[in-house]
Backbone bond lengths (Angstrom), bond angles and torsions (degrees), N, CA, C in turn:
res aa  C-N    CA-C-N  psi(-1)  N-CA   C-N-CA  omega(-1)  CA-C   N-CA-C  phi
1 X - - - 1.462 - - 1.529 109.79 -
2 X 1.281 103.27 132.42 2.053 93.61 177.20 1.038 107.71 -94.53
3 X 1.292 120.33 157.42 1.775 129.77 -150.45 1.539 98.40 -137.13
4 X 1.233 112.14 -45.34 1.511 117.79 175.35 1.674 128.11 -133.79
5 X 1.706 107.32 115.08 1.012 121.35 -145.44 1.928 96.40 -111.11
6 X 1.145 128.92 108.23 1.312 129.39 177.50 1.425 125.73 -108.74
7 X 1.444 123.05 159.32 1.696 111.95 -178.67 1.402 85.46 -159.44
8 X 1.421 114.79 156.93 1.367 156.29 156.90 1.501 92.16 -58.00
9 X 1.633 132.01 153.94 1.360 150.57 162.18 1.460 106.14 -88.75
10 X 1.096 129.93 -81.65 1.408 135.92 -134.25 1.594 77.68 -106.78
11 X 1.718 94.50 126.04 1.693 102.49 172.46 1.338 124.07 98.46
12 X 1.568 107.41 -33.35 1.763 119.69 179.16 2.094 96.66 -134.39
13 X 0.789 120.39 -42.43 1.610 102.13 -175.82 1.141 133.52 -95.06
14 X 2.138 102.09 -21.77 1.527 114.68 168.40 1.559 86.18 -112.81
15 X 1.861 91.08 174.89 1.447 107.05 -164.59 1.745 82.10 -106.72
16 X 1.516 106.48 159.47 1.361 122.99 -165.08 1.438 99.33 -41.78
17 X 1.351 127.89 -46.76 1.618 121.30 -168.15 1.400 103.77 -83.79
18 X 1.535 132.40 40.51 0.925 135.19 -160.96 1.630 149.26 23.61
19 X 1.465 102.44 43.05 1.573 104.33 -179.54 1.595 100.47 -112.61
20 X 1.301 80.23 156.41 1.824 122.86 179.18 1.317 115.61 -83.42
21 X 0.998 110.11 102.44 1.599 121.37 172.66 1.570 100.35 -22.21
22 X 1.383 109.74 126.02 1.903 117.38 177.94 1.437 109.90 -54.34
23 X 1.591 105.22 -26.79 1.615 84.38 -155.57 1.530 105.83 -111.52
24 X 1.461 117.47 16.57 1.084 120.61 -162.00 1.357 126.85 -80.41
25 X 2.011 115.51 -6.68 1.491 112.01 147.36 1.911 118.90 -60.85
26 X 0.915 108.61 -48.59 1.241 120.74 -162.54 2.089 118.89 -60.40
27 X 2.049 91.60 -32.30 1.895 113.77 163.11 1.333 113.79 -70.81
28 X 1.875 115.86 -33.12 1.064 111.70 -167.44 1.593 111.31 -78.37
29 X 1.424 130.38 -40.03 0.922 163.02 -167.48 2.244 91.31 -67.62
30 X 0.987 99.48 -82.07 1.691 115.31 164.65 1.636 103.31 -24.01
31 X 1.192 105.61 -51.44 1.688 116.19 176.73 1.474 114.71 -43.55
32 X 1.698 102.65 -58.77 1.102 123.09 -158.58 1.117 109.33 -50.83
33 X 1.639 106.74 -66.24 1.820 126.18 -177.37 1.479 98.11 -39.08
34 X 1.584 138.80 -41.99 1.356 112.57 -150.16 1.646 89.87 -112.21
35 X 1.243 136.99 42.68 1.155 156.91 116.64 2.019 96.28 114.75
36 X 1.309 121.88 45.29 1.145 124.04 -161.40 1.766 103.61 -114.69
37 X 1.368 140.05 95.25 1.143 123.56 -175.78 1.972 113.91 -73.88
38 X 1.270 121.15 152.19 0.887 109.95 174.18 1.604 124.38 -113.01
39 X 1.393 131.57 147.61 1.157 112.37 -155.30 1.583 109.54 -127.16
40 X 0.910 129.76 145.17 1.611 141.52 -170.11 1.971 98.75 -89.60
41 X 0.796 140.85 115.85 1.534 126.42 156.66 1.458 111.09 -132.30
42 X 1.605 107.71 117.12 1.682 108.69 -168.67 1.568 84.83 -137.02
43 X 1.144 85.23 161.33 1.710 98.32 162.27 1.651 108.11 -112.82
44 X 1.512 119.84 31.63 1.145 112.25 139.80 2.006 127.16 -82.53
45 X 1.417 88.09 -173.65 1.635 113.42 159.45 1.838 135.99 -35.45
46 X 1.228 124.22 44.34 1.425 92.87 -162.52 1.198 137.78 -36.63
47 X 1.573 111.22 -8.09 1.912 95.67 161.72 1.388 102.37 -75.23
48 X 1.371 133.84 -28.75 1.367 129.37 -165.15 1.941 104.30 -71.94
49 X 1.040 94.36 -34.61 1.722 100.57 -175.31 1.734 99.13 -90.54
50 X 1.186 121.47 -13.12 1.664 112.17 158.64 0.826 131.37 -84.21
51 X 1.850 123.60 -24.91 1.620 135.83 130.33 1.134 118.89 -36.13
52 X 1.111 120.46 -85.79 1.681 107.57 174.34 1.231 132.55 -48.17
53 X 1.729 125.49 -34.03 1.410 123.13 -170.58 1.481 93.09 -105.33
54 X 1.519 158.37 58.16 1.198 134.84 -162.81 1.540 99.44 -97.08
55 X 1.897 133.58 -22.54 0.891 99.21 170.20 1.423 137.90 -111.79
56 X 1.840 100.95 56.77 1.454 126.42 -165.73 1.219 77.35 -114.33
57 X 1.752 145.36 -46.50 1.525 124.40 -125.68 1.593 107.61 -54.54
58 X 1.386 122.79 -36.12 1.453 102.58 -165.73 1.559 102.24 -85.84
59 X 1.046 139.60 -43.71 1.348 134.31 133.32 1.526 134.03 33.63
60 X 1.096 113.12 -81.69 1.040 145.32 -151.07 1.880 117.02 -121.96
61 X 1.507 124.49 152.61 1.155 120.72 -177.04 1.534 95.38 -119.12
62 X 1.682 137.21 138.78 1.163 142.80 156.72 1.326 121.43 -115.42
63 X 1.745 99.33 128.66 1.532 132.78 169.82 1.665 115.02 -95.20
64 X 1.152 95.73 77.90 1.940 118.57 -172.04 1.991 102.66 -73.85
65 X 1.287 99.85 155.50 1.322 114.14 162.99 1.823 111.12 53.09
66 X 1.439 100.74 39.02 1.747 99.17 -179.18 1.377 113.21 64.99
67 X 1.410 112.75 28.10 1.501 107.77 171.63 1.480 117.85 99.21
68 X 1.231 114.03 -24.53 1.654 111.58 166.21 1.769 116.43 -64.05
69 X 1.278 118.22 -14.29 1.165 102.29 -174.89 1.866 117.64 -127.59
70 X 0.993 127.11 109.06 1.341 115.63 -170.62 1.779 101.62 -107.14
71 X 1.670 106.27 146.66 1.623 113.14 -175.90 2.215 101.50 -154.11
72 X 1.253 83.01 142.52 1.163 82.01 172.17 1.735 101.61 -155.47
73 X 1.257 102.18 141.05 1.666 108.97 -170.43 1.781 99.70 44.50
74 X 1.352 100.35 69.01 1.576 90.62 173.71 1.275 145.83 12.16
75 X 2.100 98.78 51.48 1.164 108.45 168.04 1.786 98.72 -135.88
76 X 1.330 88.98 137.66 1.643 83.39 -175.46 1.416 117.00 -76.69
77 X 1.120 133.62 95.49 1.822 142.51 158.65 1.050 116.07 -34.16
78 X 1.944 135.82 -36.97 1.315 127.15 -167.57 1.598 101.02 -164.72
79 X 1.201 101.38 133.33 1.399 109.25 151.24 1.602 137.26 -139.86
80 X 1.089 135.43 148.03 1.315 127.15 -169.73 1.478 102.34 -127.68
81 X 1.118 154.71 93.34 1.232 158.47 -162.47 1.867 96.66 -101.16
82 X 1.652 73.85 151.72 1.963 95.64 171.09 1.825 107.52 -74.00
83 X 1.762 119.27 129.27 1.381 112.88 176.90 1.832 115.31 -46.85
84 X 0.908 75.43 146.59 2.175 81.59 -167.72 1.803 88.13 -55.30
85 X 1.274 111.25 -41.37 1.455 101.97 -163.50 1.315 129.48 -74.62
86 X 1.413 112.26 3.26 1.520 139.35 -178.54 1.326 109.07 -84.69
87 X 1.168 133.12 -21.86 1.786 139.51 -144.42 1.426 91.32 -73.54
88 X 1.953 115.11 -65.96 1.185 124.88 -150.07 1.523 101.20 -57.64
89 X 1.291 126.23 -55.64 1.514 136.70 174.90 1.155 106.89 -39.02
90 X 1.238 132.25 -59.95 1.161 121.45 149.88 1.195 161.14 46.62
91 X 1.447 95.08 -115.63 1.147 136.83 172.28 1.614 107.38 -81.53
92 X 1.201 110.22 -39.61 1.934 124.64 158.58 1.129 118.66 -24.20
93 X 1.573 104.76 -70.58 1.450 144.55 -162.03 2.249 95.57 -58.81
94 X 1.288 106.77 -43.39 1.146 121.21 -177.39 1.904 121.67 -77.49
95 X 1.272 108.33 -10.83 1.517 131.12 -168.43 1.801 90.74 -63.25
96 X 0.838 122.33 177.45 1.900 145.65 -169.74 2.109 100.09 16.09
97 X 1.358 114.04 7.58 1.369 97.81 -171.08 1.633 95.25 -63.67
98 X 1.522 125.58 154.24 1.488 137.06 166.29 1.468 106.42 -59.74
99 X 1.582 124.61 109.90 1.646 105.19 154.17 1.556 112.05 79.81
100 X 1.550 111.60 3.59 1.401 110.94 160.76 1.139 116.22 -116.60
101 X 1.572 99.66 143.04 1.585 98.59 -161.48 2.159 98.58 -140.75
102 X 1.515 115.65 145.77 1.412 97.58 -164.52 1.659 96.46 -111.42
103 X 1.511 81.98 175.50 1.598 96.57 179.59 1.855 104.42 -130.52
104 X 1.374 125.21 118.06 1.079 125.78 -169.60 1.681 107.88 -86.30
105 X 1.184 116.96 117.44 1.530 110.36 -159.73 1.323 117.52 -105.76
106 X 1.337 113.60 52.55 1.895 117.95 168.98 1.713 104.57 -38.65
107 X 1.553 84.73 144.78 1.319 98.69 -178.01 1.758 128.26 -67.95
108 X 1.660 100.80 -11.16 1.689 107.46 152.25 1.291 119.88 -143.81
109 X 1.383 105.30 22.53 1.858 97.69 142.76 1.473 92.88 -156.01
110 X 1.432 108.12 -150.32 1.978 124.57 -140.47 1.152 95.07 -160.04
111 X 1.499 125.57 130.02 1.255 130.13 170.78 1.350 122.85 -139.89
112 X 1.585 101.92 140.72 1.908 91.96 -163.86 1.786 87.11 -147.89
113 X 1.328 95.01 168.19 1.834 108.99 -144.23 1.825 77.10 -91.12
114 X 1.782 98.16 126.31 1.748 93.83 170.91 1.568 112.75 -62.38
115 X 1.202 137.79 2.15 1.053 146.47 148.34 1.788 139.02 -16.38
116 X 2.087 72.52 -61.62 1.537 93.90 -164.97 2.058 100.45 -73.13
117 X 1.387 86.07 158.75 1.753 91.95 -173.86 1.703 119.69 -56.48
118 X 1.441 116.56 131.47 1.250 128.07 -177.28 1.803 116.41 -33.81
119 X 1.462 117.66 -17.11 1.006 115.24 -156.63 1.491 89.45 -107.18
120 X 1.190 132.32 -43.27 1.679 134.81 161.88 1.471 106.91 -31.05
121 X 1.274 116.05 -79.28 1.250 160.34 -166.51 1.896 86.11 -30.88
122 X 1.850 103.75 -57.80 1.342 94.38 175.59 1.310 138.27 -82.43
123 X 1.430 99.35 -16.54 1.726 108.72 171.66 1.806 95.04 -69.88
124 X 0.954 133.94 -33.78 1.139 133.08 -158.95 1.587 92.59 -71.18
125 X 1.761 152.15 -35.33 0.978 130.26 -137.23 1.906 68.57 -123.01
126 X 0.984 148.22 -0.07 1.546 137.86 151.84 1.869 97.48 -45.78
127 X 0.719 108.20 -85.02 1.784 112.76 -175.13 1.427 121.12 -74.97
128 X 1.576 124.25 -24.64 1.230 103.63 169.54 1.609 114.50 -107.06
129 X 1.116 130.26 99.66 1.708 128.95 -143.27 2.133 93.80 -70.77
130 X 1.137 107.53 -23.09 1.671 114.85 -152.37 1.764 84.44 -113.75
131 X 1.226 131.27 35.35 1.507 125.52 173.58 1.524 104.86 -93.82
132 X 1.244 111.06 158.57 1.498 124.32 -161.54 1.525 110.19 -158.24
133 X 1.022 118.80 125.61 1.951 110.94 165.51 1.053 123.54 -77.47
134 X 1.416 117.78 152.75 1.457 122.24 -158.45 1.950 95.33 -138.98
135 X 1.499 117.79 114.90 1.720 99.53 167.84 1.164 120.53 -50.94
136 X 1.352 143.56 -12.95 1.417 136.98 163.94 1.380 111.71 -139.63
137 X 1.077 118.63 152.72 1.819 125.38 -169.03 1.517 89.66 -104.86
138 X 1.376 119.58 -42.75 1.685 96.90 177.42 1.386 137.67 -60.45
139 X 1.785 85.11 -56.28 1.904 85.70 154.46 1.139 152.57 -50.29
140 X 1.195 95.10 -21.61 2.181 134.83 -175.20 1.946 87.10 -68.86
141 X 1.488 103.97 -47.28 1.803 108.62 -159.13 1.970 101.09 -76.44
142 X 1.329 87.48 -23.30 2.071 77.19 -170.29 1.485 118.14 -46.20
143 X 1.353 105.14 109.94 1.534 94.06 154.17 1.909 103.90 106.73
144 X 1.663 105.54 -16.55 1.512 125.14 179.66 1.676 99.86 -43.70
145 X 1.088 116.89 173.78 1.483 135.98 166.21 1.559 157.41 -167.78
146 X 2.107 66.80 1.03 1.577 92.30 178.36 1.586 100.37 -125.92
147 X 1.286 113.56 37.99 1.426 113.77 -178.50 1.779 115.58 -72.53
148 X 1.389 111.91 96.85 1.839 100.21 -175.51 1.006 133.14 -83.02
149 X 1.611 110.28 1.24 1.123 111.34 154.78 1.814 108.53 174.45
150 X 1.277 134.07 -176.93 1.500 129.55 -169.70 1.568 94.60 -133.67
151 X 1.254 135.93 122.42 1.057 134.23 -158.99 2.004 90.77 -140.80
152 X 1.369 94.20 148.47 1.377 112.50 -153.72 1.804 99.45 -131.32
153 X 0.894 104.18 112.03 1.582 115.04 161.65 1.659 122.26 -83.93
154 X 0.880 97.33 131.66 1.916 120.07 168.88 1.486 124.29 -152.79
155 X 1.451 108.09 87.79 1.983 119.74 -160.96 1.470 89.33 -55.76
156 X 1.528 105.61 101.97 1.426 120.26 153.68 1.208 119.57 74.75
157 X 1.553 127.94 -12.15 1.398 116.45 145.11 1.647 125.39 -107.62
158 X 1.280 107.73 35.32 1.570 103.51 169.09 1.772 136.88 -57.84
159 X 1.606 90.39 -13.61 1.494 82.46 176.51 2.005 105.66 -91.65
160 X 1.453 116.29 5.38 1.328 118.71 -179.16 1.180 101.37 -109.83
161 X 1.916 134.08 -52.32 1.250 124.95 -158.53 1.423 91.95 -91.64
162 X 0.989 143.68 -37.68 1.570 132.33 -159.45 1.747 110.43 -127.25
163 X 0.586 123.52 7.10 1.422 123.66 169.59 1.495 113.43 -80.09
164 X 1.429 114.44 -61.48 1.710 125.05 -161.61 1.714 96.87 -67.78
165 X 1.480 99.67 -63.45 1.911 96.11 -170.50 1.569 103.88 -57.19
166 X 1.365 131.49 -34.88 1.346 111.68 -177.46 1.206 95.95 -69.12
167 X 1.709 142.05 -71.41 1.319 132.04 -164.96 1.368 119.60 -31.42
168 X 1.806 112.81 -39.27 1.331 124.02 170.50 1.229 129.59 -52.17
169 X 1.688 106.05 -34.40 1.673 93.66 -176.94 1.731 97.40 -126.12
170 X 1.591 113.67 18.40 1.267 91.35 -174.44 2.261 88.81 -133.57
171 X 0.973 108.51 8.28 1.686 101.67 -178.78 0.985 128.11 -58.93
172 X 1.641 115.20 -42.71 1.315 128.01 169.84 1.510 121.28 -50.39
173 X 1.028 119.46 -28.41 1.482 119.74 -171.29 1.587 102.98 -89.99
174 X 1.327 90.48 -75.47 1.401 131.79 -162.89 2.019 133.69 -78.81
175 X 0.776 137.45 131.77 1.571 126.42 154.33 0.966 119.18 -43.99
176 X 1.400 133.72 117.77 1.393 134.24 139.08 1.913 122.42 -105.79
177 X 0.866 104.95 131.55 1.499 142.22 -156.24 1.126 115.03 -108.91
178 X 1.332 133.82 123.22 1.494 153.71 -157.50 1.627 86.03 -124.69
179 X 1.032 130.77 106.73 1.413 137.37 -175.29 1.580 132.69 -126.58
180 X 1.192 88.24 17.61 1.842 103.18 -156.51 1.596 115.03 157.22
181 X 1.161 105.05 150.03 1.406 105.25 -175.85 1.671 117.92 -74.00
182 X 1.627 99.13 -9.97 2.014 103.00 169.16 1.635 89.37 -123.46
183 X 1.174 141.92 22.33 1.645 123.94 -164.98 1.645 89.62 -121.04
184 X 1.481 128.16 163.40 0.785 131.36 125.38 1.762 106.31 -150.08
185 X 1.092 119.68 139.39 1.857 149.74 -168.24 1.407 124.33 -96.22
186 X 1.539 110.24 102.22 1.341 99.56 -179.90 1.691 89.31 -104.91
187 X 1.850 90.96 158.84 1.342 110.36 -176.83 1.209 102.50 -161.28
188 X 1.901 108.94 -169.16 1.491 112.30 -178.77 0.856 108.28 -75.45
189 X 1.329 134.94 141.57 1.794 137.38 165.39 1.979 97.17 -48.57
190 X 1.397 83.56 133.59 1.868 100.65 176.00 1.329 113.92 75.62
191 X 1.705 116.29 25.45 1.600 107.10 -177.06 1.931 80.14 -132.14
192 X 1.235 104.53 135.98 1.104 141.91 -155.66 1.580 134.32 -166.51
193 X 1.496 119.63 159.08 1.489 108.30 166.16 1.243 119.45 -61.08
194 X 1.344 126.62 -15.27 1.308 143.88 -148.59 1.638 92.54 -93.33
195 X 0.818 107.08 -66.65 2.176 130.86 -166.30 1.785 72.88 -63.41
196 X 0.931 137.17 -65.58 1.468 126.67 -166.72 1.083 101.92 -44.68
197 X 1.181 116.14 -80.54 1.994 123.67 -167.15 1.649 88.09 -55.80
198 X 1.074 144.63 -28.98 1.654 107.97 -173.40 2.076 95.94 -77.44
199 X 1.226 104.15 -50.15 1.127 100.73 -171.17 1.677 121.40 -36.51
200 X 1.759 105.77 -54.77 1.256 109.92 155.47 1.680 138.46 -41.75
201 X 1.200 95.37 -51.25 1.751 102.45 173.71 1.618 95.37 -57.14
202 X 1.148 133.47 -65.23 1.393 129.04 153.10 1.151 138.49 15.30
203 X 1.743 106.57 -72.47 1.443 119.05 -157.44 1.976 87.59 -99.98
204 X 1.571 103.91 -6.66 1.728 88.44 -173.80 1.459 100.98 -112.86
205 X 1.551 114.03 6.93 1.453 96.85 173.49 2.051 117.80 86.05
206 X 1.404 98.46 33.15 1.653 109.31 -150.68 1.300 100.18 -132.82
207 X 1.449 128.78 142.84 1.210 139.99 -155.80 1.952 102.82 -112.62
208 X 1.106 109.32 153.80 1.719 102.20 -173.18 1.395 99.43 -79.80
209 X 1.629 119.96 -22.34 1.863 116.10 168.65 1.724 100.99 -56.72
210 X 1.269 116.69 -55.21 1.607 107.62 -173.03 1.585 117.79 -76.91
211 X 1.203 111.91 53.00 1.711 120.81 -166.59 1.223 92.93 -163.19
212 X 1.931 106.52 137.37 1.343 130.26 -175.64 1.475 72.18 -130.86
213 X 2.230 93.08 156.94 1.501 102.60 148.58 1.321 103.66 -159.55
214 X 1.301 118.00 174.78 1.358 112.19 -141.75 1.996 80.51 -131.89
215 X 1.255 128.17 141.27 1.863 126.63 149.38 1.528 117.54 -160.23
216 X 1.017 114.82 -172.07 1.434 128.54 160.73 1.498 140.70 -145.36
217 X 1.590 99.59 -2.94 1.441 104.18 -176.89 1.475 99.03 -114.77
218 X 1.448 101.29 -165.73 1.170 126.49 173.88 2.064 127.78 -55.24
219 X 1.139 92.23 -45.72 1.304 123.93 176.89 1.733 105.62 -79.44
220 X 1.095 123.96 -3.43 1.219 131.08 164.26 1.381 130.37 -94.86
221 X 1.525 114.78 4.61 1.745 130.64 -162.81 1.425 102.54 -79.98
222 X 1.204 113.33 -29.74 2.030 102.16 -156.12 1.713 74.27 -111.23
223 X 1.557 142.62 -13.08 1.752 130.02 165.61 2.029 92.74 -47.80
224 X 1.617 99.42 -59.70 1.579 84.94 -140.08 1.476 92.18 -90.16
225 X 1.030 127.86 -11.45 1.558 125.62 143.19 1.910 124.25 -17.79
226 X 1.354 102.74 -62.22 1.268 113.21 -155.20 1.857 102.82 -94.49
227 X 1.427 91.22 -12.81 1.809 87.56 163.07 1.918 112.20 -110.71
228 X 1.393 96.56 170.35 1.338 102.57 174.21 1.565 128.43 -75.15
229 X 1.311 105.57 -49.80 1.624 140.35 168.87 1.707 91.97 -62.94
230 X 1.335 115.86 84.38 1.599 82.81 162.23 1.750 102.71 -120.87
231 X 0.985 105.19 168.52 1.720 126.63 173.18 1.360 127.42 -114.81
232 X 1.059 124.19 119.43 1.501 127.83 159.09 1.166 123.26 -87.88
233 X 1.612 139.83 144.65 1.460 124.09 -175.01 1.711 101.76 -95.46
234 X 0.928 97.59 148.15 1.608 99.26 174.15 1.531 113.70 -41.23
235 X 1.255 123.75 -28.91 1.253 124.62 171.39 1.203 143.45 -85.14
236 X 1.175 87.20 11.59 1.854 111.44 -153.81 1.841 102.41 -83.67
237 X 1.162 108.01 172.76 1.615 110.48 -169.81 1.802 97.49 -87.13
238 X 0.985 104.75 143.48 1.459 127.52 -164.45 1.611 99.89 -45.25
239 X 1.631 94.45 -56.18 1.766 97.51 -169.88 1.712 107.47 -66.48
240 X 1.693 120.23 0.98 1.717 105.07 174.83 1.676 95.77 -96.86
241 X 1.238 122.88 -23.70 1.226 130.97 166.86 1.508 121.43 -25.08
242 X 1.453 89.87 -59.70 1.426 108.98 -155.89 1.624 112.29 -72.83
243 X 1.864 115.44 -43.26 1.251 114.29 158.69 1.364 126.17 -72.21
244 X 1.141 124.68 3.48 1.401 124.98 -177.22 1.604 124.98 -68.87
245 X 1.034 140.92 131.43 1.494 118.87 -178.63 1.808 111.86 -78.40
246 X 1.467 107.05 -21.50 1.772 101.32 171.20 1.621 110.93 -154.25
247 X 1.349 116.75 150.72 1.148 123.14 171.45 1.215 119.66 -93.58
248 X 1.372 106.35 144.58 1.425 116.01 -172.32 1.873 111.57 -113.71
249 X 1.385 104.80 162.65 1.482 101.07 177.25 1.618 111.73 -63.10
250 X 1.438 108.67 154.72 1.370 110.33 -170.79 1.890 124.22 -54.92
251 X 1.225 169.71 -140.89 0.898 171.48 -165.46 1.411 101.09 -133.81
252 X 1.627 123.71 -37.74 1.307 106.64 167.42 1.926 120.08 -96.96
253 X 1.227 91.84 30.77 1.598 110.83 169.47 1.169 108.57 -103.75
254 X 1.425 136.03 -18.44 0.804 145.11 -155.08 1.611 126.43 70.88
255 X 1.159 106.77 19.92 1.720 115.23 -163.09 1.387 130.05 -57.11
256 X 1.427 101.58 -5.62 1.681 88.25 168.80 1.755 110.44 -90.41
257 X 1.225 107.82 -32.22 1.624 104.95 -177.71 1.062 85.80 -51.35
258 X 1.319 110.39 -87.47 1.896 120.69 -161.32 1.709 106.53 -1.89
259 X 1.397 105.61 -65.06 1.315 113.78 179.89 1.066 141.03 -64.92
260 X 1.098 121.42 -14.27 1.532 151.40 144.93 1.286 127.32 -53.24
261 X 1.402 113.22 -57.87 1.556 119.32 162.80 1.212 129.70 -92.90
262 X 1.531 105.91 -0.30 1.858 107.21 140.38 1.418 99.30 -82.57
263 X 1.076 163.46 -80.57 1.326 152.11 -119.19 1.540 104.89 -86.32
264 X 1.247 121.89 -33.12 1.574 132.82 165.32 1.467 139.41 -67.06
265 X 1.663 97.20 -27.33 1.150 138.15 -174.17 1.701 93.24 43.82
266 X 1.500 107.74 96.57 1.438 140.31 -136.48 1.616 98.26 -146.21
């Protein structure tokens, strides 16, 4: 029987122009009764996903910030934070790149250099609801401890301008994360959607056979990894495809319900 059912947001649960399946209080809820939890896993904000999802919170379980942060009924269950002493390097490592600009991702707010261009600055408070400017991002980091991760923007060439030089000077230590077609995520090595859902199956007593999960990117490999049931969306990048055990209809098919209320008989 699956007990815990998870999906990626952006790409697999909303449709490209970002909507939410209509009926998806009413499946999740349906879930519940026949003993199925359902699970949120984004590599956003959880204030940003408590803004948007507020009338899921009791509902629903969230895997915030790529897996460093787990909450359910607005109490935080887990966290794995970046070592405080890692930030400055960092943020170093990121200095003269073209057009990349970071977002420091405390586990209840977001911080980005008043620096960076007005138009960042506002895409940035779309997803991080609790973001704030800071005159310096290094100084902003002294002494932090709940940092979940440092996330780096590049509109649409992040896997060319910011991916390689961070991997270059930051692989050895650290995770770096291809997360989006402008995102890429540094973090602790082994903190993931993946390390989340085991942790979870974990703390609820749940086997990776009784676990589905639903993604499409990159940042979704060690999610459908760590369950049995996994899904790819029809849209998904070839290489999540390929480990997946089944494909699902695309995100603007609506393909995770679909799959849900076939497998639930829903």
């Amino acid at each position: 029987m699956i007990k815990l059912i998870a999906t990626d947001m952006d790409g697999t649960l909303l449709t490209t122009d970002k909507r939410m399946p209509e009926d998806i209080l009413s499946v999740v809820r349906r879930l519940k009764e026949k003993g199925a939890a359902f699970v949120i896993a984004s590599g956003r904000q959880y204030a940003s996903l408590r803004r948007d999802l507020m009338a899921m919170i009791g509902d629903v379980i969230f895997i915030a910030e790529n897996g460093a942060l787990i909450v359910e009924n607005d109490e935080r269950l887990f966290i794995d934070p970046l070592p405080a002493d890692t930030l400055k390097d960092i943020l170093i490592a990121a200095r003269g790149l073209q057009g990349v600009h970071a977002v420091v991702c405390c586990a209840d707010c977001a911080l980005v250099s008043a620096d960076a261009p007005a138009s960042f600055i506002r895409d940035v408070r779309m997803y991080y609801q609790s973001a704030r400017t800071v005159p310096d991002l290094i100084a902003a980091c002294e002494g932090l401890e709940d940092v979940c991760k440092i996330a780096f923007c590049s509109m649409g060439n992040a896997a060319t301008n910011a991916l390689p030089p961070l991997e270059n000077a930051l692989g050895d230590r650290l995770a770096v994360i291809l997360s989006g077609q402008d995102w890429v995520d540094v973090m602790k090595k082994g903190v993931h959607k993946g390390s989340a859902m085991r942790m979870l199956q974990s703390l609820r007593g749940v086997s990776p056979e009784e676990c589905m999960a639903f993604g499409d990117y990159l940042n979704d490999y060690e999610l459908l990894e760590s369950v049995t049931e996994s899904y790819a969306m029809e849209n998904a990048l070839p290489a999540l495809k390929r480990i997946a055990k089944h494909i699902a209809p695309s995100n603007d098919d609506n393909g995770v319900m679909r799959v849900i209320k076939a497998r639930f008989d829903l």
